[in-house]
N, C-alpha and C positions, 0 to 999 in steps of 0.2 A: 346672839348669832341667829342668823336666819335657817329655817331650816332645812333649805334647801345645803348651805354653805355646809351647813351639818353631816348632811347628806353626802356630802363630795369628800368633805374628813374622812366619815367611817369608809367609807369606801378606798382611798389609798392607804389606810391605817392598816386595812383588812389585807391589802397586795401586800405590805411590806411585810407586815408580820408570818405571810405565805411564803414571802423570797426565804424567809429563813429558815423555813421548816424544811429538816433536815429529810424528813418521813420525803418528800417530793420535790428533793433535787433529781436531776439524771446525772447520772454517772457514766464518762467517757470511758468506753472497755480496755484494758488495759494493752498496750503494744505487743502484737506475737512475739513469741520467746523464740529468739532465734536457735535454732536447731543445732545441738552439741554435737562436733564430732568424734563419736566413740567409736572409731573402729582400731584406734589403740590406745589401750587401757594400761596406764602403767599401773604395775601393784606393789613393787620395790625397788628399790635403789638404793645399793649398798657401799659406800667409798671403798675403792678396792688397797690403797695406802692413801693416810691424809697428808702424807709428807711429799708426794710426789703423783704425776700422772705416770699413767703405765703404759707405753710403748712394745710390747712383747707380740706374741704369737696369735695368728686369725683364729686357732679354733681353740671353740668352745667344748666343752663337753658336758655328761650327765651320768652320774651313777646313784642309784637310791634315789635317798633322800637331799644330794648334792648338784651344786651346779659347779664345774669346773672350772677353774681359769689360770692362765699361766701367770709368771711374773716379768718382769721391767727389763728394758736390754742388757743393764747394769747390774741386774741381781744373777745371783748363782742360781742354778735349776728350782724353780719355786712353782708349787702349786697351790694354790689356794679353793677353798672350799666352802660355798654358800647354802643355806637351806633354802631349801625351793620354795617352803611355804612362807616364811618370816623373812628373808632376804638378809639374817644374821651371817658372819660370817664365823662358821663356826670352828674352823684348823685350818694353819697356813704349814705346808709341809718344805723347808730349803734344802737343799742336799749339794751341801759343801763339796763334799767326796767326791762330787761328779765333775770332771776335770770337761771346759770346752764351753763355759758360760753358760745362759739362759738359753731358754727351751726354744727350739724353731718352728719346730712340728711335734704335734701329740694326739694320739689315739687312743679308744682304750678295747681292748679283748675281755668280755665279761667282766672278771673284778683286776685285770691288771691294766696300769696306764703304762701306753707305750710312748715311749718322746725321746728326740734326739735332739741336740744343741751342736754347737761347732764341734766337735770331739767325737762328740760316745754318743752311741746307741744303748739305753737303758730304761729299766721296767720296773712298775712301784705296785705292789698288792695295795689295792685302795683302802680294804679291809683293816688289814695292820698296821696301813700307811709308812711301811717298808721299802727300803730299797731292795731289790731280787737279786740282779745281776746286772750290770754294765761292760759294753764292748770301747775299747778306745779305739777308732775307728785310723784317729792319726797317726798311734802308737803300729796301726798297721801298714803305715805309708801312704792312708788313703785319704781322700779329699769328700765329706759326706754329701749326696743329693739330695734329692727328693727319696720319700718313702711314701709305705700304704699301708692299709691292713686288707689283705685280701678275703675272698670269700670263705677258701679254704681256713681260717685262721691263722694263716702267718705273715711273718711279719715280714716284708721287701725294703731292701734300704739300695739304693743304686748309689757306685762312687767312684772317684779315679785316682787310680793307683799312678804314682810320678804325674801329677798335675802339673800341667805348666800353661800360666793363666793367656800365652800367646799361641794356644794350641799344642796341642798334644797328649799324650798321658793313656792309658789304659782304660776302660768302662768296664765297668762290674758291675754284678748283682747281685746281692746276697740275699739270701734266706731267714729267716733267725725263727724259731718257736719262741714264742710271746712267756711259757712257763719257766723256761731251765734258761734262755739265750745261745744253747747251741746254734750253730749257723753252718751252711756253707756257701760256696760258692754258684751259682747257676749259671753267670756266663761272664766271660771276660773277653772282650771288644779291643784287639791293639790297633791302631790305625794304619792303614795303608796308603795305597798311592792313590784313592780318592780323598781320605781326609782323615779327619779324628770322628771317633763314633760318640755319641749318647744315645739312649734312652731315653725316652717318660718313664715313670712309675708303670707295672704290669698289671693285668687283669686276667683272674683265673675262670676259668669254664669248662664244666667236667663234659667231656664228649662220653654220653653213654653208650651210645650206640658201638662205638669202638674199644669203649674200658680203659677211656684214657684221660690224663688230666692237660687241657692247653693253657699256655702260659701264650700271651698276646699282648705285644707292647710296642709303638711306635720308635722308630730307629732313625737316626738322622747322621747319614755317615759321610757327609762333610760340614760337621756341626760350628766350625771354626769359621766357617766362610757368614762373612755378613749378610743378615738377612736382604732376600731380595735381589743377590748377586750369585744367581747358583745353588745355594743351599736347597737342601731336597728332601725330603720324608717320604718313609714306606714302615708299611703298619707289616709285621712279623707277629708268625702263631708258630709255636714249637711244642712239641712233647716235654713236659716237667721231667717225668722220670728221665729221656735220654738226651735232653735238650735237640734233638733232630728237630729242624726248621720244614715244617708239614706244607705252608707256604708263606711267600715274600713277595708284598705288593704295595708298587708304587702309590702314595697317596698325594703329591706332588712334586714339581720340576721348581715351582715359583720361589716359595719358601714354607720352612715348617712350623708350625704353631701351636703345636700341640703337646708340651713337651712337658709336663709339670701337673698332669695327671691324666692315669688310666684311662683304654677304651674302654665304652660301654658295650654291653650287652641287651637286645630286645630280644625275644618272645625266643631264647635260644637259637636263634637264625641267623642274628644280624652283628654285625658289630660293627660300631658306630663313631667317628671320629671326624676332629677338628683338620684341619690344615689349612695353609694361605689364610685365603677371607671367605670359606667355603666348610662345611657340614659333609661327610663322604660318610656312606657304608657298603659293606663289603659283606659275601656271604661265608658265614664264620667254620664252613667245612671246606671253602674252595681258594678262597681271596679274594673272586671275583669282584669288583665292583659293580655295584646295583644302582646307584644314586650318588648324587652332587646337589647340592644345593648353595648356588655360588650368592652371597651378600653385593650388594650395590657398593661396595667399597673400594678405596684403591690398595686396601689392605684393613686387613682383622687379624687379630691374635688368639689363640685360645688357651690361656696359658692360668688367670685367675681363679676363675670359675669350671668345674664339673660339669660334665652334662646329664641332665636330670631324666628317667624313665619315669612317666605314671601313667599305667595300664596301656593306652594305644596313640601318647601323646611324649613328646621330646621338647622338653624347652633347657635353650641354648645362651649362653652371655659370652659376648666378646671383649674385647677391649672397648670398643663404642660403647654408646648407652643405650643400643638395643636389648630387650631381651624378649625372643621370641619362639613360638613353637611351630611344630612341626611332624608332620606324620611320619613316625618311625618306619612305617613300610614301605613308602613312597618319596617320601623325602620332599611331599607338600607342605604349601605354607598354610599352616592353619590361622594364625595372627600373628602381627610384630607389633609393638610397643615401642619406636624408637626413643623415647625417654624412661622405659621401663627400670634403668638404673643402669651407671658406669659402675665398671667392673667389681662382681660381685662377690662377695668371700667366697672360701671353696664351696659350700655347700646352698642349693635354696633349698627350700622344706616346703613339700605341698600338704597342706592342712586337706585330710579329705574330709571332714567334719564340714566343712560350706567351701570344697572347693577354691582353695586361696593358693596364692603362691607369695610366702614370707621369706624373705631375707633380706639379708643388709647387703646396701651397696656401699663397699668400701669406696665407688668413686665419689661419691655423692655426699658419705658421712652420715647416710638413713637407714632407717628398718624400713623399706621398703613392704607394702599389701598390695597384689595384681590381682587382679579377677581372673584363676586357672584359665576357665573357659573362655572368655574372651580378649583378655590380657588388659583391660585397662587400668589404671593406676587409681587403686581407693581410697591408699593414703600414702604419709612419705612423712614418717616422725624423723627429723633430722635432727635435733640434737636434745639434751639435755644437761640442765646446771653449765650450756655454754662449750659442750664437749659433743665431739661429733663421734657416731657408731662403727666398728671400727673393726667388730669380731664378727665370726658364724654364730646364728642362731639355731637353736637347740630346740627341739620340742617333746617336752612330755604330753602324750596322748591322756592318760590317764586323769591325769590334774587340767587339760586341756589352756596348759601353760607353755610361753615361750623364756626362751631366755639367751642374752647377750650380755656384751658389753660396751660403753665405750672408752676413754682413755682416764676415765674417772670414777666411773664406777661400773656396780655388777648391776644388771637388771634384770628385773622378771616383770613379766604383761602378759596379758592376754591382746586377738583381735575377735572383732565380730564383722560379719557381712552387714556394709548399710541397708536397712530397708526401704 
């Protein structure tokens, strides 16, 4: 071999043996990791029955170390009992005894849970997980509504006495203490030659300045008439102790929509309600109307969802899928969110730890995260295991834990603000 030829071998011998050296390949950097969204963090999920999905009652509750939930339409009065931290479920309590089926609504006053079903008004020491005392509501002629727990601690169950589902029938209000179940009556509404009356559920606020306690509840006294044809609402404040009506103001001609929970209260001034497709307040020593705040709609209801106070801000859900806020004093639009979520269980929960507003839109089947301050929408967890969300959510501050459910199981998460 010439050697030159030699020359030309070692030299490609020399490249290949290079290509393989691993020491001086380059390495293509690996594709960015696309960015996880955590701003809900599930931490448990407990089947609440593996035999069945559970169709029962929007609210959630929390006492201790437990997360609340009702039972099935089909079962008798059932509470069930989850640990916050393990999502075990650790006592399911039935109460045969209690005549009127599963739960509709439930509350609780420190260690006692209040709940009514078609029947009875009744109360369970969560402690002894006891039954206390039971009212048959039907055994009294009466037909049960809406209830509350007020601020004072008691308990408000509104009902009609001779219902008759084509209009008519009596409105009542009762009273009950949440410890013994004595009750009485605070007001009975018989219909006259405007119509048949109802109620919302009432809201209490002590007038100091007078030494007196006002009861204030929205009144709808031709409740039979179809919406939109007449029907009317005006918002009523009365003395507790003598029920004397202090004042009565019209809150609409068009139709009423606010009938299925309490007005609120701002900065002890104002008090604050739904009606039509419009947000009204009224000053809460006079009647006065102060503000309107009328929706772009050809109609709104306000009958799902509460309306929420935190500190100098109102945020409001109607039937639509807006949910938006609003200046308590003014009755300014501070932001709307019209996909913010259809109609949202009674309660949203403002997280003031980063500022959030968490709740579940029952129209949507999500746990809904808004950004408080600006309203936009940070996430929207809509289902799980195939089951859409379904109940109120709950929050412990403390453990800075949320908790719901949906038709399948119990849940607990956390959210965080994206950064």
């Amino acid at each position: 071999m010439k050697m030159f030829d030699l020359y030309i071998l070692t030299i490609i011998t020399s490249l290949l043996w290079g290509a393989c050296d691993k020491r001086d390949t380059v390495l293509l950097p690996d594709p960015p990791a696309k960015e996880q969204d955590t701003v809900f963090e599930l931490i448990w999920a407990t089947r609440l029955n593996f035999e069945k999905e559970i169709v029962g009652t929007d609210n959630t509750l929390q006492y201790k170390n437990w997360m609340l939930a009702g039972g099935d339409l089909d079962d008798p009065p059932t509470i069930m009992a989850f640990n916050k931290e393990t999502g075990e479920k650790e006592w399911e309590l039935v109460l045969d005894q209690v005549q009127g089926g599963s739960i509709d609504f439930m509350f609780r006053h420190e260690n006692i849970l209040l709940a009514r079903n078609g029947y009875t008004v009744f109360a369970v020491n969560l402690d002894s997980k006891e039954l206390i005392w039971a009212e048959n509501l039907k055994s009294m002629g009466l037909r049960p509504g809406r209830c509350v727990i007020a601020k004072n601690g008691k308990f408000y169950q509104t009902a009609v006495f001779n219902f008759d589902p084509l209009g008519g029938g009596v409105q009542k209000l009762y009273e009950f203490d949440p410890l013994t179940g004595e009750n009485r009556m605070i007001l009975s509404l018989a219909p006259d030659s405007i119509g048949t009356k109802t109620i919302s559920p009432p809201t209490i606020w002590e007038d100091v300045e007078n030494n007196r306690t006002i009861m204030i509840f929205n009144l709808f006294p031709n409740a039979e008439i179809p919406p939109g044809q007449g029907d009317s609402q005006e918002l009523v404040a009365i003395d507790l102790a003598t029920t004397e009506v202090i004042w009565n103001s019209r809150v609409t001609n068009n139709f009423y929509s606010n009938s299925l929970h309490p007005p609120i209260v701002y900065d002890n001034r104002i008090v604050i309600t739904g009606g039509d497709w419009s947000i009204y307040a009224f000053d809460i020593n006079t009647g006065e109307q102060l503000w309107r705040y009328k929706f772009n709609y050809p109609w709104a209801i306000w009958t799902k969802t509460n309306h929420l106070i935190h500190g100098n801000r109102l945020y409001v859900n109607n039937s639509q899928e807006d949910v938006t806020c609003l200046n308590p004093e003014t009755g300014e639009l501070i932001w709307n969110n019209p996909k913010g979520g259809a109609n949202c269980t009674d309660n949203m929960i403002y997280c003031e730890k980063e500022d959030l507003l968490v709740f579940t839109s029952w129209g949507y089947g999500s746990v809904m995260v808004l950004d408080a301050l600006t309203g936009e929408t940070l996430h929207r967890e809509h289902r799980f295991d195939n089951s859409s969300y379904n109940s109120d959510v709950v929050y412990d501050a403390d453990r800075d834990m949320f908790f719901t459910s949906t038709y399948k199981h119990a849940i607990g998460f956390k959210v965080h603000r994206p950064k």
